[in-house]
TILOMAR-997272 format. One record per atom (N, C-alpha, C, O): z, x, y negated; residue in one letter. Coordinates in steps of 0.05 Angstrom, whole numbers, plus 5000, padded with zeros to 4 digits. Example, Ala and Ser with C-alpha at 12.3 -4.5 7.8 and 13.67 -1.06 7.14 Angstrom:
2
515652645114A 515652465090A 515652645066A 516952855066A 514252575045S 514352735021S 515752584999S 516152684977S 
END
This chain:
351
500050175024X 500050005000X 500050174975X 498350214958X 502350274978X 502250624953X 499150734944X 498250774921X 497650774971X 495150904965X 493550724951X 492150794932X 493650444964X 491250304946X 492950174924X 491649974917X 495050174911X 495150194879X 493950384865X 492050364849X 495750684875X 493450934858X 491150864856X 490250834833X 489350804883X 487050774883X 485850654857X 483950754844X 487250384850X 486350174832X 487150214798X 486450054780X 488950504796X 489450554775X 487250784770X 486950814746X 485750934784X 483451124781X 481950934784X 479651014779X 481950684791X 478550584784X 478650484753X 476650474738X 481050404745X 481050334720X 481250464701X 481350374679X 481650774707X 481250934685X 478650954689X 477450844671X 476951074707X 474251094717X 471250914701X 469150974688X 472950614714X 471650424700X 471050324670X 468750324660X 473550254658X 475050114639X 476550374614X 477550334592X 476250664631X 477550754606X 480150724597X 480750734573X 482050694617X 484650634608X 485650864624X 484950884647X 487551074613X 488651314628X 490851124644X 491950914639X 490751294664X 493351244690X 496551274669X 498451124670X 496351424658X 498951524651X 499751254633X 502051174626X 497751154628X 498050864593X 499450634620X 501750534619X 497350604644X 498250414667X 500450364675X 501650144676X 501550754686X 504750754694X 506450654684X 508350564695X 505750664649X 507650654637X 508950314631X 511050224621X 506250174642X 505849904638X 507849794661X 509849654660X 506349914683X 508449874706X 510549924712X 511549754727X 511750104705X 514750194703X 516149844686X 517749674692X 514649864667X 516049654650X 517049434670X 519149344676X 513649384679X 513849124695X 516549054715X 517948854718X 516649424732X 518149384755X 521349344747X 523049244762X 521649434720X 524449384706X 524549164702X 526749044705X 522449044694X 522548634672X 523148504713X 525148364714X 522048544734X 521948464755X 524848464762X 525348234769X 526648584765X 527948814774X 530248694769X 531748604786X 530748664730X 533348504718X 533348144717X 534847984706X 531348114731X 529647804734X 531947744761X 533847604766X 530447934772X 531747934803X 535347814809X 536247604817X 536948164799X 538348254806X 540848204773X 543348214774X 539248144748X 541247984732X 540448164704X 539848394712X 540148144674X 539748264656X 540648524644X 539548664627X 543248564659X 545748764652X 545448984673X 546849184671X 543748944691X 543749124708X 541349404701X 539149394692X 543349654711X 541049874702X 539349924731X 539749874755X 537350034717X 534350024741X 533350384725X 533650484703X 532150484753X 530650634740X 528350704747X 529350854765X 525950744750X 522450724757X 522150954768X 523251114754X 521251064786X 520251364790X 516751274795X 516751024795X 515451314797X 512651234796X 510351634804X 509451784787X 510251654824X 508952014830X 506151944834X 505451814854X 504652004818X 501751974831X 501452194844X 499952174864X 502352454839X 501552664857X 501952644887X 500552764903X 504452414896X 505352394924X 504652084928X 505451964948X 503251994910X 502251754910X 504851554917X 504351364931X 507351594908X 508951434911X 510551254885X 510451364863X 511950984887X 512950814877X 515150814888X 515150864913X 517450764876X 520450764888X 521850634854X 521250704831X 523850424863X 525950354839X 528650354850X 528850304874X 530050384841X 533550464841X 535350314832X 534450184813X 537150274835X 539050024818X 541050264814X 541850364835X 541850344793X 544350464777X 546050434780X 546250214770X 548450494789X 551850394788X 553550674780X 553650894790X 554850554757X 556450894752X 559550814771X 560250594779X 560651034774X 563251084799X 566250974775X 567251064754X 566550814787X 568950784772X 571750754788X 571650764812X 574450724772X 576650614784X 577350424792X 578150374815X 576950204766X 577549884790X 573649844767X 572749924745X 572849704785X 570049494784X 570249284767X 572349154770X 569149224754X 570049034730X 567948864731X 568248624732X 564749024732X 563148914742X 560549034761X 558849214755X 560748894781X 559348984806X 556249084813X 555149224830X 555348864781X 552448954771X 551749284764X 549649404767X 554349354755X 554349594747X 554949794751X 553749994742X 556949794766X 559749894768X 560149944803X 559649794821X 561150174805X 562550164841X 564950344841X 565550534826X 565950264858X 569050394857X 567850744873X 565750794884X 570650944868X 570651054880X 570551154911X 569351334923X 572350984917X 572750924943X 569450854952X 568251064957X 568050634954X 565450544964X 563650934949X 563251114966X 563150974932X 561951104924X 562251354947X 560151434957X 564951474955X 565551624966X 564451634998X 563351825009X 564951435008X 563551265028X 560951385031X 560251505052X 559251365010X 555951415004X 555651855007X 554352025019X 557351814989X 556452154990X 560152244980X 561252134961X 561252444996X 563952594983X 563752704955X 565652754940X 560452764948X 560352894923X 561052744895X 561452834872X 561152454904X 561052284881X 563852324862X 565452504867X 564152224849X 565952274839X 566452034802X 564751894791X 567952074797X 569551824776X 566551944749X 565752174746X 565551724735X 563351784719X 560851794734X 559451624722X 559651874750X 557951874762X 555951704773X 556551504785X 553651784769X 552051474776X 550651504800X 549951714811X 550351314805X 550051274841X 547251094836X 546650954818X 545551184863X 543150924860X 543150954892X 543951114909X 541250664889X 541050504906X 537550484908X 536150444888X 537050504923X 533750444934X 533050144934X 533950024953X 531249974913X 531149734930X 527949764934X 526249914924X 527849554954X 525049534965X 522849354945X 523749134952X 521249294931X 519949124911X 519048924928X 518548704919X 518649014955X 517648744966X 519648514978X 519248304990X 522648664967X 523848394969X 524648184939X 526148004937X 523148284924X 523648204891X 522547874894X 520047874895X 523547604896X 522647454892X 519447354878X 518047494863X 518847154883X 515647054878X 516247084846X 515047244832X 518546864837X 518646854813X 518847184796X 517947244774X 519947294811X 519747614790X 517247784800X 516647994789X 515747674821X 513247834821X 511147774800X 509947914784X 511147454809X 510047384787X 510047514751X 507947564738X 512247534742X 512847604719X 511647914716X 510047964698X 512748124735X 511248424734X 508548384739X 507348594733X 506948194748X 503948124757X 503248134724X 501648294715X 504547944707X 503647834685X 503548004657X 502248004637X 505648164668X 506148494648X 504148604653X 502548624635X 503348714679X 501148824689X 498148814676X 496548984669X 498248544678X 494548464669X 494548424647X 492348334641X 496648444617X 497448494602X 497348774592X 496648874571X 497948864609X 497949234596X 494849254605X 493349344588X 493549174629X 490549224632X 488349104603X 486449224594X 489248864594X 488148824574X 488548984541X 486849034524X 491949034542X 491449234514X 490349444514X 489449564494X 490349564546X 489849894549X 486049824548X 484650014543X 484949594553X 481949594555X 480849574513X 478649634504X 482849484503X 483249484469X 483549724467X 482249854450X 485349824485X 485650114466X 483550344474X 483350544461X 482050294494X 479950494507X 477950454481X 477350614464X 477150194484X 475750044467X 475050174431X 473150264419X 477650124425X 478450164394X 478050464392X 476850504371X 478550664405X 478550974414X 475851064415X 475051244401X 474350914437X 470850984434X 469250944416X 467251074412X 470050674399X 468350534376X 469750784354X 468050934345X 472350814346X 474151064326X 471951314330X 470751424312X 471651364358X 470051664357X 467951674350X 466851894348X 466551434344X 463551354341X 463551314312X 461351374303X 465151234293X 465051124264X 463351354253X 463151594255X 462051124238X 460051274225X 458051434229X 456951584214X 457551364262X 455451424271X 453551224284X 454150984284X 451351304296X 448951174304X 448451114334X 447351274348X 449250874342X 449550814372X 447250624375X 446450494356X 445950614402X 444250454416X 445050264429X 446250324449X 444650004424X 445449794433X 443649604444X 441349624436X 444249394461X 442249254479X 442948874464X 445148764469X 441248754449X 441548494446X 441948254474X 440348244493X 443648144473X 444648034487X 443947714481X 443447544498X 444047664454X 443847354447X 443147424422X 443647624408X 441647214418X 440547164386X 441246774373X 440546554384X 442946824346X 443446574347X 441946474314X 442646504291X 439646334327X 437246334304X 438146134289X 436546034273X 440846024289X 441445904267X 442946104242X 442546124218X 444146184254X 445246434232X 443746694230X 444146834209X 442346774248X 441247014252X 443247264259X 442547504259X 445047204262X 447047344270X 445747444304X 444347294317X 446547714314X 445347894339X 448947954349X 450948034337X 448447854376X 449847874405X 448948174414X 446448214415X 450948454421X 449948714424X 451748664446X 453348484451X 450748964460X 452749034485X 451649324481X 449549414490X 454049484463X 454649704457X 454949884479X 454150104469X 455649924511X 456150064518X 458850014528X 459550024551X 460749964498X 462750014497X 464849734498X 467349744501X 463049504496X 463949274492X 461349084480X 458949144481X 462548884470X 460148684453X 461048654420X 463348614412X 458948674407X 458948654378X 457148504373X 455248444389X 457648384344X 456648284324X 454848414300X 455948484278X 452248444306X 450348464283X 448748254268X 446648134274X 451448254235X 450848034231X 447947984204X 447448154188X 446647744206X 444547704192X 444247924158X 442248014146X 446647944154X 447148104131X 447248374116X 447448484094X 446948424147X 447848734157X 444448814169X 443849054171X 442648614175X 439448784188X 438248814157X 439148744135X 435948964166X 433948964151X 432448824141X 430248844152X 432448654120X 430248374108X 427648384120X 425848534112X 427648234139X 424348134159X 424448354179X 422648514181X 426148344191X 427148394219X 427548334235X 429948284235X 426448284258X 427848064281X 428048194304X 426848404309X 429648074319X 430848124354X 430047814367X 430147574361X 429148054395X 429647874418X 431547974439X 432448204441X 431947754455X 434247944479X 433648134488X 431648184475X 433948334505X 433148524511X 432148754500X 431748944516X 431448784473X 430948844457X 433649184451X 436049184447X 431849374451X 433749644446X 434049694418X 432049714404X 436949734403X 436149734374X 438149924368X 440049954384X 437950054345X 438950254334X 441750094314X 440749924300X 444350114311X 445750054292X 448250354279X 448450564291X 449250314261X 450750474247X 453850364251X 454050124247X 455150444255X 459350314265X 459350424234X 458550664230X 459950284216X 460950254188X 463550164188X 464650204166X 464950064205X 468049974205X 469650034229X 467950044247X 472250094240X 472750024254X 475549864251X 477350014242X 476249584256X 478749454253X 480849374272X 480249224290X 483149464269X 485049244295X 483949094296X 481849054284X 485748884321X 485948624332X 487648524348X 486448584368X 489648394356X 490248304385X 488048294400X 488048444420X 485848154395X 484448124415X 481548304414X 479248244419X 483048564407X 480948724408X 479848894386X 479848754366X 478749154381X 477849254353X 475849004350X 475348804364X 474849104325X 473248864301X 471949084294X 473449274287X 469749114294X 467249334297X 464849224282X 463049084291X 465249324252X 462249224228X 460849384240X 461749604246X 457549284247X 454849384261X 453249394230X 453549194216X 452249524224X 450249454199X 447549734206X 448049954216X 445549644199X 442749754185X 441949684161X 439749594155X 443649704149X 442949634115X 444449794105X 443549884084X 447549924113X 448050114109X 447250394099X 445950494117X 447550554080X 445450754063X 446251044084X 444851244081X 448651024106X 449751114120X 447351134146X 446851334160X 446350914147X 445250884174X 442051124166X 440751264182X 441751094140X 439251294144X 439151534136X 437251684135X 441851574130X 443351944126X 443652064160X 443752304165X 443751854180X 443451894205X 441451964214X 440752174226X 440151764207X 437051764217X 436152044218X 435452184236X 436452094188X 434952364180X 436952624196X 436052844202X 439252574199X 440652814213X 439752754246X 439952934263X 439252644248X 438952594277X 435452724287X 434852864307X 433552614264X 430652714264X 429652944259X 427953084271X 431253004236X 430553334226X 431853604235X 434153654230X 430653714245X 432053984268X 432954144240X 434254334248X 432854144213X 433254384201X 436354184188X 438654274189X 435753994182X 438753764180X 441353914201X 443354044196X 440053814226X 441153774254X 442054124252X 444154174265X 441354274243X 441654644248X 443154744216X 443954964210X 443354494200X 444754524173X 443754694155X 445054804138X 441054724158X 438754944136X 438354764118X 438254884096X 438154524114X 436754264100X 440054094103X 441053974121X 441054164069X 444153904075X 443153664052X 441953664031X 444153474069X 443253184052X 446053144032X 448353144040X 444853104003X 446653113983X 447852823970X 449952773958X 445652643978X 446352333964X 444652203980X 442752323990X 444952023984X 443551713998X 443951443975X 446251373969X 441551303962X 442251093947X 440150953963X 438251083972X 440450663968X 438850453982X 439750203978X 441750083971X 436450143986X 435849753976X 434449763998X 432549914001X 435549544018X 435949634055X 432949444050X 432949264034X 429349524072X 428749374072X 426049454044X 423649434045X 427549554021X 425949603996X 425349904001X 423450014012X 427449983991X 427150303984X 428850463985X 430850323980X 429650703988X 431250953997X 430451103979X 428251143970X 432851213972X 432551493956X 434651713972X 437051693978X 433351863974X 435652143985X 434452413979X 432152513984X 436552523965X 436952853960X 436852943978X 436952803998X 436753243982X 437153454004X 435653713993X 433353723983X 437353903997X 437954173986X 437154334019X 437354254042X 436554484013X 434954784027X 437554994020X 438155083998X 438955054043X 441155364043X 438755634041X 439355844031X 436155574053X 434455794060X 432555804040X 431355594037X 432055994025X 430255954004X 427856024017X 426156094000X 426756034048X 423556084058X 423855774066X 421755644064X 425955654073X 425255354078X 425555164057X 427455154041X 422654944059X 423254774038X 424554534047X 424554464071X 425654414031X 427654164042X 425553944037X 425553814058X 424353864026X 422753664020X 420553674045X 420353494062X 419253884043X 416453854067X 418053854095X 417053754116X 420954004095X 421953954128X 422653654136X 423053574159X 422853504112X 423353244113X 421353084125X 421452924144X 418953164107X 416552954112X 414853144137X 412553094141X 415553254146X 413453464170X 410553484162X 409253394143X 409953624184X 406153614187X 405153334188X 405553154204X 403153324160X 402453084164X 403252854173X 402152684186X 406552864158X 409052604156X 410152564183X 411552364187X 409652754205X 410152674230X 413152584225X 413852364233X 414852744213X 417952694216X 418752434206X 420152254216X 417652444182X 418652194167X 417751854182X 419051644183X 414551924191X 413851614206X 415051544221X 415651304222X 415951674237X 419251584263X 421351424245X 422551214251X 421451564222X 425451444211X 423651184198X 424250944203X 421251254181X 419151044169X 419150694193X 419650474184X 418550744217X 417750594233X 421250414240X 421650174242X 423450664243X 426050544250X 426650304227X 427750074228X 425450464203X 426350284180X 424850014171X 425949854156X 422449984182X 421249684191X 419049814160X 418649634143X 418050034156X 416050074133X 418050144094X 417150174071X 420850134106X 422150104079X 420550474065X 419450664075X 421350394036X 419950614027X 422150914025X 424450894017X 421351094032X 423751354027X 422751494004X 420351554005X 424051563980X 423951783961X 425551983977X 427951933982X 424352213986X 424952423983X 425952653961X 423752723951X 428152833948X 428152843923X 429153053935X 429553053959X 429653293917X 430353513912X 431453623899X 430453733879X 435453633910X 437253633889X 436553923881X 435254113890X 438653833849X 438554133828X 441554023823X 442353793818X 443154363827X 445054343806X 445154233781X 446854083772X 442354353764X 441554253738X 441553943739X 440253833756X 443153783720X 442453493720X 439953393704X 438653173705X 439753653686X 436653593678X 434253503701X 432953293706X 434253713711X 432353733746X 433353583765X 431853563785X 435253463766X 435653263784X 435552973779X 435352863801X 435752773757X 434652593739X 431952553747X 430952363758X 430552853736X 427952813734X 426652773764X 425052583766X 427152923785X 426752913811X 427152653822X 425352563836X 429752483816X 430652253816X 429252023818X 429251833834X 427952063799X 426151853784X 422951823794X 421251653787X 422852013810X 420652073829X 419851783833X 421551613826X 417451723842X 415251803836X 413751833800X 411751953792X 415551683788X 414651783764X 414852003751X 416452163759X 413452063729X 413352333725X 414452363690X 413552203673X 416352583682X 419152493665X 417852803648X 417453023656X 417352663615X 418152883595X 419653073593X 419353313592X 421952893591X 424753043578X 427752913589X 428252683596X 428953063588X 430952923590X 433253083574X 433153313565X 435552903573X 437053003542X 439652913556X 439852673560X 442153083564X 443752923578X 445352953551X 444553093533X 448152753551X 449252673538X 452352593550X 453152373556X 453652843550X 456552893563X 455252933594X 453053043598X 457052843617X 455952943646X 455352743660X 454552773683X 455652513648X 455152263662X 452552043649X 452351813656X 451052143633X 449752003608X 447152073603X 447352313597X 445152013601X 442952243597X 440451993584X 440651773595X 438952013570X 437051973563X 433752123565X 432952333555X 432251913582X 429451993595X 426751943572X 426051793554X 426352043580X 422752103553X 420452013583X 420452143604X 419451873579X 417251843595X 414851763575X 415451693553X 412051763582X 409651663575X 409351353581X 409651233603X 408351223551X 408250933549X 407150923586X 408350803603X 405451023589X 404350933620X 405850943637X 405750763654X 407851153640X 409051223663X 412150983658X 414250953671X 411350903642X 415250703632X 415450543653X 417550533666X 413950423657X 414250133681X 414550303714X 416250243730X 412550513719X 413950603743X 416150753746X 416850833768X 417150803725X 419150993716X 422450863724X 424650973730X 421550543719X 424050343720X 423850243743X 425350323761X 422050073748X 421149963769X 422049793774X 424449763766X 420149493798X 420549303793X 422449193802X 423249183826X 423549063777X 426148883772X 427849133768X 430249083765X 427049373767X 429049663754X 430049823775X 431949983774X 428349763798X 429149813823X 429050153822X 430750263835X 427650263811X 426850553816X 429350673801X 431250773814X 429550683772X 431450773755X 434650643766X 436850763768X 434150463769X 437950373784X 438450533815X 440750583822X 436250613831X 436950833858X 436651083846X 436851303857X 436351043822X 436351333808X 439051453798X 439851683802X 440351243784X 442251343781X 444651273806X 446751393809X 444251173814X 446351133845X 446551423856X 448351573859X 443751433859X 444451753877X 444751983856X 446052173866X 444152043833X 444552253816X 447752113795X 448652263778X 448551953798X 451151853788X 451851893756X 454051943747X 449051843742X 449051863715X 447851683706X 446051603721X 448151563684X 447351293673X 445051413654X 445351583637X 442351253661X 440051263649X 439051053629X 438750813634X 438351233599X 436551043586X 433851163597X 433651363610X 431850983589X 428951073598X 427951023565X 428550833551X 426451213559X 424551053526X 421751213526X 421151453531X 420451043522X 417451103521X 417551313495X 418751303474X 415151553507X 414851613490X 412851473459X 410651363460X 414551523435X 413051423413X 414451113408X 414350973388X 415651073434X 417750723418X 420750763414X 422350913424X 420950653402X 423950643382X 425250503410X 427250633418X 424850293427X 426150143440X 426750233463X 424950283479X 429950263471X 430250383500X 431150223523X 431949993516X 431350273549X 431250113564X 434050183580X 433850363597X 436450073579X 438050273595X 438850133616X 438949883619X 439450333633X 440350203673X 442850413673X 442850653665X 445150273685X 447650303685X 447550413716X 445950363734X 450050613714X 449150733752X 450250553771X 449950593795X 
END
């Protein structure tokens, strides 16, 4: 019997991810909650539990006394002496009991501790694998799609999550079976389990992407400096070159974009600015603001700066609905006026 418990505590670390040692400790409990169920509340118990000898054994406590006051607890000298000559006044004495004589009603009860500690310890495997994963990029299998909310049914691997309508990419869809890429942006308690935010809209999920695609990223020659995104629209991301024979921009986009059409394709066509930080905030503004192309720039304290562009270049400069100049300053973290050159009137986007 001994052997096939062990047995069933290595399948559940095996399986389920719950260490033996988290189990014992569950069990011990149990055989004590069993134990004072049994034999009365006041009574001491003590667990030995050996996986190395694959054995279970519990004890009932009695310290050696002069007169017995109470029997739960307590044994005279005389009886104690009886047991072993060594005993002696203070001394605690145990007793072997057998668990398989512990009544239904107290098995029951250690049964119920039991599958109790199997469920927090499957929370806590749980909460532990999703923790080591935060903020990174896991593969997940759609399980259900609920086309009234658009909310996505996953099976992480690790459990089931929620990828919710809010969190994909605008004009994105899943079907079951369906293999998809998500980002762990949260991880939360629960009683009944971590609470695990799934998102691809996340500006996180494509600072991945690109560490995950680019070998000079992935080898730390090419470090990514800012990520600003409109999930779906457009991407802006910096990245700096440690190697001055490597460029950070062309290792991004490869031979003939090979690198970039992969993260391009993950991202359902969204657009990437590639940019090329500068210490200088002059040169990084202007880089920023990519694809348009920038006169001057005039900063104004370290957070503030005012842009000179050509009447032509003004509108792509901002972009539509200000889309270009507002991921501009997100990722360069300075507040931009834009003013045509030759007009009095400026246009300003707050970061």
């Amino acid at each position: 019997m001994n052997t096939e418990f062990f047995t069933a505590l290595e399948l559940l670390e095996r399986e389920k991810g719950i260490p033996q040692s988290y189990m014992i400790e569950k069990i011990e409990a149990a055989l004590i909650s069993a134990f004072k169920k049994e034999y009365g509340s006041n009574t001491n118990v003590r667990v030995h539990i050996d996986p190395a000898k694959k054995d279970v054994r519990v004890y009932q406590q009695k310290e050696v006394v002069e007169v017995v006051e109470d029997p739960s607890v307590q044994i005279s000298l005389e009886d104690a002496k009886a047991i072993s000559k060594r005993n002696t006044l203070g001394k605690i004495v145990e007793f072997e009991v057998k668990t398989k004589n512990f009544r239904r009603l107290s098995a029951g009860a250690a049964k119920s501790v039991i599958i109790q500690g199997i469920r927090e310890g499957e929370h806590k495997a749980m909460q532990e694998a999703y923790e080591s994963k935060r903020e990174e990029i896991i593969t997940a299998t759609v399980l259900k799609v609920d086309y009234e909310t658009g909310n996505v049914l996953l099976d992480t691997g690790t459990g089931k999550a929620v990828l919710p309508k809010s969190e994909q990419i605008p004009g994105e869809y899943f079907e079951v079976g369906d293999v998809v890429r998500v980002f762990i942006q949260e991880v939360n308690k629960d009683m009944r389990g971590p609470i695990v935010t799934l998102s691809r809209v996340h500006p996180g999920f494509v600072r991945r992407m690109f560490e995950m695609e680019i070998p000079e990223i992935t080898d730390g020659i090419v470090v990514i400096k800012g990520v600003s995104r409109e999930a779906g629209s457009r991407t802006k991301i910096a990245v700096f070159s440690r190697d001055e024979s490597v460029d950070a921009v062309g290792a991004c986009i490869g031979t003939h974009g090979m690198r970039i059409d992969g993260i391009l394709e993950e991202l359902c066509g969204e657009k990437i600015d590639i940019v090329r930080y500068s210490e200088v905030p002059e040169e990084y503004v202007t880089a920023a603001l990519s694809p348009a192309t920038v006169l001057g720039v005039e900063m104004d304290g370290d957070r503030f700066c005012r842009v000179t562009v050509a009447p032509e270049q003004l509108s792509l400069a901002i972009g539509a609905k200000g889309q270009n100049v507002r991921l501009a300053a997100k990722l360069t973290g300075i507040k931009i006026d834009i003013n045509a050159e030759g007009l009095q009137k400026a246009s300003r986007f707050e970061e």
